[in-house]
LOMI-233094 format. One record per residue: x, y, z of N, C-alpha, C in turn; residue in three letters; residue number from 1. Coordinates in steps of 0.1 Angstrom, whole numbers. Layout:
N
+-------+-------+-------+-------+-------+-------+-------+-------+-------+-----+-----+
|  n.px |  n.py |  n.pz | ca.px | ca.py | ca.pz |  c.px |  c.py |  c.pz |   r |   k |
+-------+-------+-------+-------+-------+-------+-------+-------+-------+-----+-----+
|     X |     Y |     Z |     X |     Y |     Z |     X |     Y |     Z | ALA | NUM |
...
+-------+-------+-------+-------+-------+-------+-------+-------+-------+-----+-----+
This chain:
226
+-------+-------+-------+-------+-------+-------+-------+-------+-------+-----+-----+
|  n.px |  n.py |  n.pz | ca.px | ca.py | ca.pz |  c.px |  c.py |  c.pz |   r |   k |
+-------+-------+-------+-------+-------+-------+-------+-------+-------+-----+-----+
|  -113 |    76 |  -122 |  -112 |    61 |  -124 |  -125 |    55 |  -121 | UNK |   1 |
|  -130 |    42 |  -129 |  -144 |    36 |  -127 |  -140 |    26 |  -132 | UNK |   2 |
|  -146 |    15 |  -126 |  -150 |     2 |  -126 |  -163 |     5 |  -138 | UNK |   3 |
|  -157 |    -7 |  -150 |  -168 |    -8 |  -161 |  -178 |   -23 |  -163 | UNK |   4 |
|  -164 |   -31 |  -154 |  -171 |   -44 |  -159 |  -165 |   -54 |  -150 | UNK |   5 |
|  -176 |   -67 |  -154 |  -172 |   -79 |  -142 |  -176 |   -90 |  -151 | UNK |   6 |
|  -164 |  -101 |  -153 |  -173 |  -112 |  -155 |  -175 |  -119 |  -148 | UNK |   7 |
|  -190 |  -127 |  -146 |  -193 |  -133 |  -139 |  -189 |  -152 |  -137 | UNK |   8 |
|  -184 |  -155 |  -150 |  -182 |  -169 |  -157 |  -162 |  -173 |  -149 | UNK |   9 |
|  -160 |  -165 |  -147 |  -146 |  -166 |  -137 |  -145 |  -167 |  -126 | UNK |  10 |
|  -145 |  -174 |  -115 |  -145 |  -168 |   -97 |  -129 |  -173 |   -93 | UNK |  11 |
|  -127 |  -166 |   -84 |  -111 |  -171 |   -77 |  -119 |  -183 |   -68 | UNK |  12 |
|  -106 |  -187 |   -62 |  -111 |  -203 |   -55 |  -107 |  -197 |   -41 | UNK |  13 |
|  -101 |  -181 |   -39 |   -99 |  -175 |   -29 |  -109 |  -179 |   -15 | UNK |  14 |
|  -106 |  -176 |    -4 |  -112 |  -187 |     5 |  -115 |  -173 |    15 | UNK |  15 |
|  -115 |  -162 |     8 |  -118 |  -146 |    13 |  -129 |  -143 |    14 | UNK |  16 |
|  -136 |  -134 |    26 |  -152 |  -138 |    27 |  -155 |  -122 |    15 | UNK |  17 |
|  -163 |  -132 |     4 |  -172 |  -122 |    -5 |  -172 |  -106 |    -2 | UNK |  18 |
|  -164 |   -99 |    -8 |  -167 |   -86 |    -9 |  -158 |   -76 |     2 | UNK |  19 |
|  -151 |   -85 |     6 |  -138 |   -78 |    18 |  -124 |   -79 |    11 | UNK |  20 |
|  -123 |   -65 |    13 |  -113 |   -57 |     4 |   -97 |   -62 |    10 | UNK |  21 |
|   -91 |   -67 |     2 |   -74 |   -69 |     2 |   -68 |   -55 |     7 | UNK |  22 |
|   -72 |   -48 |    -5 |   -67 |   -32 |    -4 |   -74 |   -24 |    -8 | UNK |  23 |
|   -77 |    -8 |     0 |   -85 |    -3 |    -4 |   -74 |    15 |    -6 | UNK |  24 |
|   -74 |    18 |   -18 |   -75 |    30 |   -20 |   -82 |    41 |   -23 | UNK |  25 |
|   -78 |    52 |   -14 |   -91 |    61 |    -9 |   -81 |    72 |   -15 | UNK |  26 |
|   -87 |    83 |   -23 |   -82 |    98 |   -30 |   -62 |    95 |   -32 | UNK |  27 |
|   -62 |    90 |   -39 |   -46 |    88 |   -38 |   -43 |    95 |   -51 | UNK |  28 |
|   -29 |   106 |   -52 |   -22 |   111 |   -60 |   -11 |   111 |   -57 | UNK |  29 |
|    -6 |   110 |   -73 |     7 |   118 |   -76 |    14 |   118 |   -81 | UNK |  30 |
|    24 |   130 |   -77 |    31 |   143 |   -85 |    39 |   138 |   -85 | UNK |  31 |
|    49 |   141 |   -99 |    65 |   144 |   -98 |    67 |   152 |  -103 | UNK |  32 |
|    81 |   154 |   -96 |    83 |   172 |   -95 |    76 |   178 |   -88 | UNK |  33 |
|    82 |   196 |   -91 |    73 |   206 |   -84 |    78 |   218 |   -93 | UNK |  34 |
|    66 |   229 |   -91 |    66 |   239 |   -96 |    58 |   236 |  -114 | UNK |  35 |
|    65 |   245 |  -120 |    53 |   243 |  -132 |    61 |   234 |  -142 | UNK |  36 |
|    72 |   223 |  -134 |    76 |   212 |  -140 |    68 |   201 |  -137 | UNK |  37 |
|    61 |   200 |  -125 |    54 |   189 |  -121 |    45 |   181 |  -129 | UNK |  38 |
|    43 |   167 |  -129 |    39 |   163 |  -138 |    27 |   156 |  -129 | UNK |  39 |
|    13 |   157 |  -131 |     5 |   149 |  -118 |     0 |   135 |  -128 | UNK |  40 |
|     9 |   123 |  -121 |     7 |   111 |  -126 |    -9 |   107 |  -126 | UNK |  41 |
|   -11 |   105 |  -112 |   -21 |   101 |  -108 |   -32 |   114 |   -99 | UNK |  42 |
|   -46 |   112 |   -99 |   -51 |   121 |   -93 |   -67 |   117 |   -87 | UNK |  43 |
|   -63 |   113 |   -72 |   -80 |   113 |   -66 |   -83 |   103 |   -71 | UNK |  44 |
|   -72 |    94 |   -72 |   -80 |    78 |   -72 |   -82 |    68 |   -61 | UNK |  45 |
|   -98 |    64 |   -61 |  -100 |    57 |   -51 |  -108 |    44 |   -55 | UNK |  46 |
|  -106 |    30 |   -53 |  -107 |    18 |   -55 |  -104 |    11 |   -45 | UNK |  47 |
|  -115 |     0 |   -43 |  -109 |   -14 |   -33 |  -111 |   -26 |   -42 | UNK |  48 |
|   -99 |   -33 |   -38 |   -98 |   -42 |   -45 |  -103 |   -54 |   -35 | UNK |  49 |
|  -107 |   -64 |   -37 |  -112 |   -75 |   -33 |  -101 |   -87 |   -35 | UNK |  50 |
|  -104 |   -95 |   -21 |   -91 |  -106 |   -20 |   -99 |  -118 |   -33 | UNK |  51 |
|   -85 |  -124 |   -36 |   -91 |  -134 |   -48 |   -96 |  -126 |   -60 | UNK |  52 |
|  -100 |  -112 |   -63 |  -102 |  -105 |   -76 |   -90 |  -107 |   -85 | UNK |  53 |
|   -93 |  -109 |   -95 |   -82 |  -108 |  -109 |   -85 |   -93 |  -113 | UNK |  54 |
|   -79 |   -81 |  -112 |   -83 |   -69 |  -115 |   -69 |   -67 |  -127 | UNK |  55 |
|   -78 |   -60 |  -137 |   -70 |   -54 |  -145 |   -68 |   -39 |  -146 | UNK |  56 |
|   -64 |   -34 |  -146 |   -63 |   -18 |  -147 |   -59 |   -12 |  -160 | UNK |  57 |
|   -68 |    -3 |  -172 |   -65 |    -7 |  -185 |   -70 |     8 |  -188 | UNK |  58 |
|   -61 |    16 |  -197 |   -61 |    24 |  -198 |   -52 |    27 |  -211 | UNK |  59 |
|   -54 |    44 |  -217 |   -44 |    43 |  -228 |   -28 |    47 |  -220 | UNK |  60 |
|   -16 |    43 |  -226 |    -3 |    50 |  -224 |     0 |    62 |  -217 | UNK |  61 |
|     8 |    61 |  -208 |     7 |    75 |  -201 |    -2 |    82 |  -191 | UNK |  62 |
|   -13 |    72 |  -188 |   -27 |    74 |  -178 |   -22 |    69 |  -168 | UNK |  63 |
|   -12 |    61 |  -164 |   -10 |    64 |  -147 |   -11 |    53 |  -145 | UNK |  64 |
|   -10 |    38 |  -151 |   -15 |    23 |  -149 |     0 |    20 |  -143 | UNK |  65 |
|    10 |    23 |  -146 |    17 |    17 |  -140 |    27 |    20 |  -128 | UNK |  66 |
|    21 |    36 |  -129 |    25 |    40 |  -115 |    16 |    40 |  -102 | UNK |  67 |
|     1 |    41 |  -106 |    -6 |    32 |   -94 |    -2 |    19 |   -91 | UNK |  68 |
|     7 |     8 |  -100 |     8 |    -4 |   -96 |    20 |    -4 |   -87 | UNK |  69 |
|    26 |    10 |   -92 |    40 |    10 |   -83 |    40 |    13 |   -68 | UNK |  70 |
|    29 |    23 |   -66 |    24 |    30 |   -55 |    16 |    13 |   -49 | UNK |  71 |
|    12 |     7 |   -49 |     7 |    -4 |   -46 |    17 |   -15 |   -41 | UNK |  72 |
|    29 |   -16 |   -48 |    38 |   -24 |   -48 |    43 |   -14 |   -34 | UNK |  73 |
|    43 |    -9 |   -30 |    54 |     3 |   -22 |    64 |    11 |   -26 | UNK |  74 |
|    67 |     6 |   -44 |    76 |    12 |   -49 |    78 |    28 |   -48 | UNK |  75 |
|    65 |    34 |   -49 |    62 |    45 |   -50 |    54 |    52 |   -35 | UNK |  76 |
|    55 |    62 |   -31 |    47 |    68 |   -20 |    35 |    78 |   -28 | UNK |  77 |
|    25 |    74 |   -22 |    12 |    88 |   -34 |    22 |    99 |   -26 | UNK |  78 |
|    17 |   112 |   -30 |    18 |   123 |   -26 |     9 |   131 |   -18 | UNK |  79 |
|    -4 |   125 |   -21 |   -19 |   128 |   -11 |   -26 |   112 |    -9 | UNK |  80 |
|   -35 |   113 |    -1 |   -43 |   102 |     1 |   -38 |    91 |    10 | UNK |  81 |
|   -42 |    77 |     9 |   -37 |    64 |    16 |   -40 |    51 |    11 | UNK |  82 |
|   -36 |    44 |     6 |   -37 |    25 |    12 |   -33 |    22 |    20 | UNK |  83 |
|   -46 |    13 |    22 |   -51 |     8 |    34 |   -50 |   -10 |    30 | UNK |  84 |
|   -44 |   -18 |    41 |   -46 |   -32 |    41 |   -51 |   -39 |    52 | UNK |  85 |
|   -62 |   -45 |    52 |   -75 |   -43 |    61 |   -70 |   -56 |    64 | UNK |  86 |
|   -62 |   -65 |    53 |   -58 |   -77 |    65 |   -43 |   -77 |    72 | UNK |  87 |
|   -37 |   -67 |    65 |   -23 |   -68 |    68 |   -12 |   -67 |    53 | UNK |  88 |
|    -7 |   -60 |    52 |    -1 |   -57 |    42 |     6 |   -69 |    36 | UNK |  89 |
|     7 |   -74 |    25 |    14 |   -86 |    22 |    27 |   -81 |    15 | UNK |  90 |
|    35 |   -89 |    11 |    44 |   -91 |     7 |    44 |   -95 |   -11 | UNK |  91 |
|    39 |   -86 |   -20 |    34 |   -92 |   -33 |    45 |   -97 |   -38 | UNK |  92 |
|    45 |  -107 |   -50 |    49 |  -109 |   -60 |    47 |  -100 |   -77 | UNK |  93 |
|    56 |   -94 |   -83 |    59 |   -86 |   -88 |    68 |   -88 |  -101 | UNK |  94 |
|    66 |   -89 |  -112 |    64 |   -92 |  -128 |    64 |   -78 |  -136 | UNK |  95 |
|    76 |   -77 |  -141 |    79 |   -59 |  -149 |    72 |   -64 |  -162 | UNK |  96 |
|    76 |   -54 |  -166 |    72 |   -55 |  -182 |    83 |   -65 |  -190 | UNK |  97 |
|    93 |   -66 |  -189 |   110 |   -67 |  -193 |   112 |   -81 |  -176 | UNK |  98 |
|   115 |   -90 |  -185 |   118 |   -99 |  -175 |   130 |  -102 |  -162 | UNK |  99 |
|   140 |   -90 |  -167 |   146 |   -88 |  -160 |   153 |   -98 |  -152 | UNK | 100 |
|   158 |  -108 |  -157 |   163 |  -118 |  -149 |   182 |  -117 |  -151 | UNK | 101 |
|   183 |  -119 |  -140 |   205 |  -121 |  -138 |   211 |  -126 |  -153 | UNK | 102 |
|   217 |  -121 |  -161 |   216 |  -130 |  -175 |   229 |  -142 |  -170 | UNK | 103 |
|   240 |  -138 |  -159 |   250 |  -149 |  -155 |   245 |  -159 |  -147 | UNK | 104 |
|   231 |  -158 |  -142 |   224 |  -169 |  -137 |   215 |  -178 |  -145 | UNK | 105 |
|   217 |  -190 |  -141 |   203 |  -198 |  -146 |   193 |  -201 |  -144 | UNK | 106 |
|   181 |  -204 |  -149 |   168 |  -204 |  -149 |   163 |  -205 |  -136 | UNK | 107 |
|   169 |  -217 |  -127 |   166 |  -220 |  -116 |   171 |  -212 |  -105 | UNK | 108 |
|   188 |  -204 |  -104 |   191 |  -192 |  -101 |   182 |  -180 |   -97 | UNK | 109 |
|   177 |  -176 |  -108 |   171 |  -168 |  -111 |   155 |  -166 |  -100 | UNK | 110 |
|   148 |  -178 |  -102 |   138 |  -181 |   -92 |   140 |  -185 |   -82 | UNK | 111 |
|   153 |  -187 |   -77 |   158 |  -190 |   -62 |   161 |  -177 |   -56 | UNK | 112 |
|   162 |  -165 |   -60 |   165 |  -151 |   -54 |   160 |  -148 |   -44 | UNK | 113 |
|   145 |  -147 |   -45 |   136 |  -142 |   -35 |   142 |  -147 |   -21 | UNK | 114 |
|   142 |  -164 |   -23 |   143 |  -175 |   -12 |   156 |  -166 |    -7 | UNK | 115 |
|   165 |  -167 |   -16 |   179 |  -166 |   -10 |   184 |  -157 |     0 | UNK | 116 |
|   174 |  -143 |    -7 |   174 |  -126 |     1 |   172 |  -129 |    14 | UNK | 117 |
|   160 |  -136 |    13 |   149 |  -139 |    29 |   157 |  -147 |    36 | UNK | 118 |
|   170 |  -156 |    34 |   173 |  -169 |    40 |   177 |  -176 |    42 | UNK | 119 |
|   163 |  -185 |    34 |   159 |  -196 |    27 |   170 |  -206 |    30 | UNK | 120 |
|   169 |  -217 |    38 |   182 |  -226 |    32 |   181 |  -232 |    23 | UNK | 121 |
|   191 |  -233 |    12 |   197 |  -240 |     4 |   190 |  -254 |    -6 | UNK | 122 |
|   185 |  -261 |     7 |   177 |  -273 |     0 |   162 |  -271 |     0 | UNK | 123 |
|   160 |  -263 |     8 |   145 |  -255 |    11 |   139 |  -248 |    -4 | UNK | 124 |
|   153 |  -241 |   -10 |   149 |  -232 |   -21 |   152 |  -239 |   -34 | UNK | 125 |
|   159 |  -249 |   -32 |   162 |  -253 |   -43 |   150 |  -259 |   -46 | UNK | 126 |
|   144 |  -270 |   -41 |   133 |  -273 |   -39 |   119 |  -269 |   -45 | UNK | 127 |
|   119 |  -257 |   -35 |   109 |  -250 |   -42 |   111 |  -236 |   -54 | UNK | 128 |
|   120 |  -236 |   -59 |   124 |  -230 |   -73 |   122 |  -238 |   -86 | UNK | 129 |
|   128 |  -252 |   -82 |   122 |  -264 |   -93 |   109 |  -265 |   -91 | UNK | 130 |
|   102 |  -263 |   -80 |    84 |  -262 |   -79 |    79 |  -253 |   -91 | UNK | 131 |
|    84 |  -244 |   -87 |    76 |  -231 |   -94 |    80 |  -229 |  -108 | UNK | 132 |
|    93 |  -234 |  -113 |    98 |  -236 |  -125 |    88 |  -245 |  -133 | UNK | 133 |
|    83 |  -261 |  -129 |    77 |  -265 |  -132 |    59 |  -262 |  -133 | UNK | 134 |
|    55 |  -255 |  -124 |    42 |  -249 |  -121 |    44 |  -238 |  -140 | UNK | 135 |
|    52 |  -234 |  -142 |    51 |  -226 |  -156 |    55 |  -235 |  -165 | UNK | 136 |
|    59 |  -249 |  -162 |    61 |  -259 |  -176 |    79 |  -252 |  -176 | UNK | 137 |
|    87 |  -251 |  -172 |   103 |  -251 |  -176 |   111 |  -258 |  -172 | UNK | 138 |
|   106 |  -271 |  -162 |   110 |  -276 |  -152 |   128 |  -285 |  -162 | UNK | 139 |
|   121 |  -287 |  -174 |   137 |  -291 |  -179 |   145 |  -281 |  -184 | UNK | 140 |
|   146 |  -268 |  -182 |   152 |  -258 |  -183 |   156 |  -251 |  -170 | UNK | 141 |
|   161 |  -256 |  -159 |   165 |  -252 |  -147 |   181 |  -247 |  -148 | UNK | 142 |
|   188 |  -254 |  -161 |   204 |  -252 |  -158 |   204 |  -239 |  -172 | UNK | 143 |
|   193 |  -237 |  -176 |   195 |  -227 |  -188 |   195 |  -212 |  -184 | UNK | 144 |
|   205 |  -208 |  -194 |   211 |  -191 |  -188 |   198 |  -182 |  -195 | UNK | 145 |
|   196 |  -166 |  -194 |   185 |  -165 |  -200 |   186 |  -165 |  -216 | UNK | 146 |
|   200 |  -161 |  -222 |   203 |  -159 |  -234 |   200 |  -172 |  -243 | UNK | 147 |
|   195 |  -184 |  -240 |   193 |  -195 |  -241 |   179 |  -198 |  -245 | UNK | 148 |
|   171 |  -188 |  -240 |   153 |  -190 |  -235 |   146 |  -174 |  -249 | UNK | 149 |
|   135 |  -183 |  -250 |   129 |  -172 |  -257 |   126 |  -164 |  -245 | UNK | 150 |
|   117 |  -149 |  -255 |   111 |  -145 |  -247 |    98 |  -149 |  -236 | UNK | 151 |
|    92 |  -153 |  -245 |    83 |  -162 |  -234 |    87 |  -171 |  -225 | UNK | 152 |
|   101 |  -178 |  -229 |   105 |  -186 |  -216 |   112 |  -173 |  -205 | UNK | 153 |
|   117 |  -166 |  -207 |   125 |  -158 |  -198 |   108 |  -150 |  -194 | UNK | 154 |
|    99 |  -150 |  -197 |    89 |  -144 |  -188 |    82 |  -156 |  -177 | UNK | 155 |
|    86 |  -162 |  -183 |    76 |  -176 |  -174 |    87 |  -178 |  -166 | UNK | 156 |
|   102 |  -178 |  -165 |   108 |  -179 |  -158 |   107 |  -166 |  -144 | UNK | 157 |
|   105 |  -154 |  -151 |   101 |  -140 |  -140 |    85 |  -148 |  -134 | UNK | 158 |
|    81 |  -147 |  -142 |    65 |  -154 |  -132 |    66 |  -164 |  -122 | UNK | 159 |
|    76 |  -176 |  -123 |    81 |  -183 |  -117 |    89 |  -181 |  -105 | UNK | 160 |
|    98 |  -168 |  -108 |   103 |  -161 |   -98 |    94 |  -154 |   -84 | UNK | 161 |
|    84 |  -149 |   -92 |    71 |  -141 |   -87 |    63 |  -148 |   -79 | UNK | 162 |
|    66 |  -164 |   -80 |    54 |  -173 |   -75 |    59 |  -179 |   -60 | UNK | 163 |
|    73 |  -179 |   -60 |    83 |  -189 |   -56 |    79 |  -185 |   -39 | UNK | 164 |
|    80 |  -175 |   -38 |    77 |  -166 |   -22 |    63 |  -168 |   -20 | UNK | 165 |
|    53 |  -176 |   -27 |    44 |  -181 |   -26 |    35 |  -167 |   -18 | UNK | 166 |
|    31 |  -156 |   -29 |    21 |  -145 |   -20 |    14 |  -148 |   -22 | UNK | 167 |
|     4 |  -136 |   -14 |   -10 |  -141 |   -20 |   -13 |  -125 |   -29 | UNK | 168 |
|    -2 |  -120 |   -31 |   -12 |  -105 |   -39 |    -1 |  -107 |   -50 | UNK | 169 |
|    -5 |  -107 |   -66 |     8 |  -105 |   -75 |     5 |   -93 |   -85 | UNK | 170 |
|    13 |   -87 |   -84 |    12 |   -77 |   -95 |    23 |   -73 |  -110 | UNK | 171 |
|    14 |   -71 |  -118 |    15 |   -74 |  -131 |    18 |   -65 |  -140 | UNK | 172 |
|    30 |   -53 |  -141 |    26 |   -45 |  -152 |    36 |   -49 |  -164 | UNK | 173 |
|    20 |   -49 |  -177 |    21 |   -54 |  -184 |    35 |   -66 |  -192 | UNK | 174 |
|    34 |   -74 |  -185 |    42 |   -86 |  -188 |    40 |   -94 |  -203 | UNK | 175 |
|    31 |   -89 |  -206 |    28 |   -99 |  -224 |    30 |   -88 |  -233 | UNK | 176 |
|    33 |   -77 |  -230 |    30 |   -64 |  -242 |    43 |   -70 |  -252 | UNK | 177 |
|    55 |   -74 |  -249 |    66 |   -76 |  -259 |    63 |   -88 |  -267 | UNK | 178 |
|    55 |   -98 |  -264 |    55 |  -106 |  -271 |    47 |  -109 |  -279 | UNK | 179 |
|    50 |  -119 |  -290 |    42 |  -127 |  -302 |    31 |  -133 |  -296 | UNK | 180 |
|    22 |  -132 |  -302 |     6 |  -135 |  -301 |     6 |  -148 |  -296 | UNK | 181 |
|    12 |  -159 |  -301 |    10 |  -172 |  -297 |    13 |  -170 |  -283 | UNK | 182 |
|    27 |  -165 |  -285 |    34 |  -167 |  -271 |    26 |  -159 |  -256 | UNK | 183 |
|    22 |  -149 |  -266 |    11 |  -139 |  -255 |    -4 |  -150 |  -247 | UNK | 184 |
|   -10 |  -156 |  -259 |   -20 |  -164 |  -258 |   -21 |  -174 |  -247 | UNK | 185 |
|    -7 |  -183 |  -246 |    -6 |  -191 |  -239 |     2 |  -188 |  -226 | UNK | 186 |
|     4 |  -173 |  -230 |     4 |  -171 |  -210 |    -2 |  -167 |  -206 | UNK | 187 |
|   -14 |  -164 |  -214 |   -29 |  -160 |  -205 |   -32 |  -167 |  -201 | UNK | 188 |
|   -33 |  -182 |  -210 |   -45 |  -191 |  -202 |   -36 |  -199 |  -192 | UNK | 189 |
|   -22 |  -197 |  -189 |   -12 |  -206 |  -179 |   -14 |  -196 |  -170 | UNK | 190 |
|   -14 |  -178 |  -171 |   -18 |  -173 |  -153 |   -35 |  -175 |  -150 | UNK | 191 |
|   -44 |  -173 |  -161 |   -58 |  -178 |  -153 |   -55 |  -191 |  -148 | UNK | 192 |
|   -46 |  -202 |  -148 |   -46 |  -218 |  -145 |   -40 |  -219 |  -130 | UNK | 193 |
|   -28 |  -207 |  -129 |   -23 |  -205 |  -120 |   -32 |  -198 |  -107 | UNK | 194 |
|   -39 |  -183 |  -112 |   -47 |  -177 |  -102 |   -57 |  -180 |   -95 | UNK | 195 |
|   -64 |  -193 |  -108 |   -74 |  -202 |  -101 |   -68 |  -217 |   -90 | UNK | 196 |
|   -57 |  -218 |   -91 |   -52 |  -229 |   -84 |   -44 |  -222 |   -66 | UNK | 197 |
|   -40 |  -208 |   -71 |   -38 |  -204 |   -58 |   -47 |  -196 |   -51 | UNK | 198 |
|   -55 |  -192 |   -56 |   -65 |  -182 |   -51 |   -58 |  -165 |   -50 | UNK | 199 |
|   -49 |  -163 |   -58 |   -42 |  -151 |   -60 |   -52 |  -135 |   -60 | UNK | 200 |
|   -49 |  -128 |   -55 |   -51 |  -114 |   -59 |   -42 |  -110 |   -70 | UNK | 201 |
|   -48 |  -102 |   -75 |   -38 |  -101 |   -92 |   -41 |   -90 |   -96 | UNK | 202 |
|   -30 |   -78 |   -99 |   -33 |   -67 |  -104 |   -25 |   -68 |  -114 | UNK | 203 |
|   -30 |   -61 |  -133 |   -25 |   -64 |  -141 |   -29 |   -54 |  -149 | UNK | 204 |
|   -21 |   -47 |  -154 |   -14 |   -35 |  -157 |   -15 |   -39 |  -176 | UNK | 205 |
|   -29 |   -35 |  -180 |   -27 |   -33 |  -195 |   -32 |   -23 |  -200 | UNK | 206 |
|   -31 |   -22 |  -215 |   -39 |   -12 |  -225 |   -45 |   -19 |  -234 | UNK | 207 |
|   -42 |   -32 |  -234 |   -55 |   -43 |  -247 |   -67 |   -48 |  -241 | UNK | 208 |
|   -76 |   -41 |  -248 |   -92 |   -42 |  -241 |   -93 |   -62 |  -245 | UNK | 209 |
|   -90 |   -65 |  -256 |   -88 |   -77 |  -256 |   -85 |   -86 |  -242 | UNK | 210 |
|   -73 |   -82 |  -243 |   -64 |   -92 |  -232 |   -72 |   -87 |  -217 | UNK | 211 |
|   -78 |   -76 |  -215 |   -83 |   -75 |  -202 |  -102 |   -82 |  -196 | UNK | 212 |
|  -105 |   -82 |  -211 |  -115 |   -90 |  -214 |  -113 |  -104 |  -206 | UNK | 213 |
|  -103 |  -109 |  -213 |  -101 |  -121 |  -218 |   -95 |  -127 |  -196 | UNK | 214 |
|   -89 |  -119 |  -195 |   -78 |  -121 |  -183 |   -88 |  -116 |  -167 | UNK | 215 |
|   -95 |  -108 |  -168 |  -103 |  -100 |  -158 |  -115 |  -108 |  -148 | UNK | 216 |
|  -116 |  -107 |  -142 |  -133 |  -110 |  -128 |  -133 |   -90 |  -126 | UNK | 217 |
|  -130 |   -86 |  -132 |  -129 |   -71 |  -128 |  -120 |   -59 |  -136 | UNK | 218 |
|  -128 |   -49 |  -144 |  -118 |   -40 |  -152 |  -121 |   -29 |  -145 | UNK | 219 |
|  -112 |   -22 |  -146 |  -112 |    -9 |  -137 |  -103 |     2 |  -152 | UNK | 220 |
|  -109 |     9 |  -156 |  -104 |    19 |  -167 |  -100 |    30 |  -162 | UNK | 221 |
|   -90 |    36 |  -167 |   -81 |    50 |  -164 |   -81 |    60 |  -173 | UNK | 222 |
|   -83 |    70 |  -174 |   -87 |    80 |  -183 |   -71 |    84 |  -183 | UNK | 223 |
|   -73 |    93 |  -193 |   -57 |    98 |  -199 |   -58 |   109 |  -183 | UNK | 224 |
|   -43 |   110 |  -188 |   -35 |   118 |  -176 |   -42 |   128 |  -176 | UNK | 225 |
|   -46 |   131 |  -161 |   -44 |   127 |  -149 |   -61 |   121 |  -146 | UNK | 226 |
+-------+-------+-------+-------+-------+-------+-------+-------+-------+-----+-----+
């Protein structure tokens, strides 16, 4: 894995002193399975990521982009190596590919989850679910089920959800790959609007040199498996 590129014309508003790593991964792999079924996802990857970086991780299909994001998330344990969180492990916000939202719930349902797991009272989350509903522009679509919402609204409603727990690390795999160009287009420039307003860490999980161009303060490329 190598860092190819930076642009400089983008900075987070992050309030993190210059060049101090959020997270740093040192030789991290891994396997599934074992024996000469095993498949080695990832291998001897080592990267720090910087607080307030927009990093994209971009690679072709099947290179391992979205299981490092998993291993990141905690979803996944490497099999060798470690991450390290030099300030304290956060609690990220997290955006699948597939929006994945309750389809018997509504819009505002849906982004009140997080609140609800943790607690949250009632008028506390309601509160701030219509926040973050409106922060993606759906704020008059709070009583809509998802079968109701295009695809791009049922993603901005997951982003919404993603936002609501207000982290500071969000991770991204690939969230715009299903959609229509327009629709793709204008949730680029609504999470750069976002990442620059919260000072987010952002890891985002593509394979369009395009969109990582366009979305990045930092690309990091993945060579085919492993």
């Amino acid at each position: 894995m190598r860092s190819v590129g930076r642009s400089e014309r983008r900075r987070s508003a992050s309030a993190s002193a210059p060049g101090a790593a959020e997270i740093a991964i040192d030789n991290a792999s891994k396997v599934f399975g074992t024996g000469e079924g095993a498949v080695v996802a990832l291998e001897d990857v080592s990267v720090a990521i910087p607080g307030g970086q927009f990093v994209c991780l971009l690679g072709p299909s099947g290179c391992g982009k979205s299981t490092l994001l998993r291993v990141i998330a905690g979803l996944l344990a490497p099999s060798q190596g470690e991450i390290a969180w030099p300030h304290g492990k956060p609690s990220p916000g997290f955006v699948f590919q597939d929006a994945t939202l309750m389809p018997w719930a509504t819009a505002r349902e849906n982004v009140r989850l997080p609140l609800d797991l943790t607690g949250v009272a009632r008028a506390s989350a309601e509160t701030r679910a219509h926040d973050a509903l409106a922060r993606v522009g759906l704020q008059d679509y709070a009583d809509a089920f998802p079968r109701a919402l295009s695809g791009g609204m049922r993603m901005r409603v997951s982003i919404a959800r993603a936002l609501v727990a207000k982290p500071r690390l969000l991770l991204m795999d690939e969230p715009f790959a299903a959609l229509d160009e327009i629709s793709r287009d204008a949730l680029n420039e609504d999470l750069l609007k976002l990442w620059r307003e919260d000072g987010l860490t952002i890891v985002f999980v593509t394979h369009s040199v395009y969109e990582s161009t366009f979305l990045s303060s930092r690309i990091v490329t993945m060579t085919p498996r492993p």
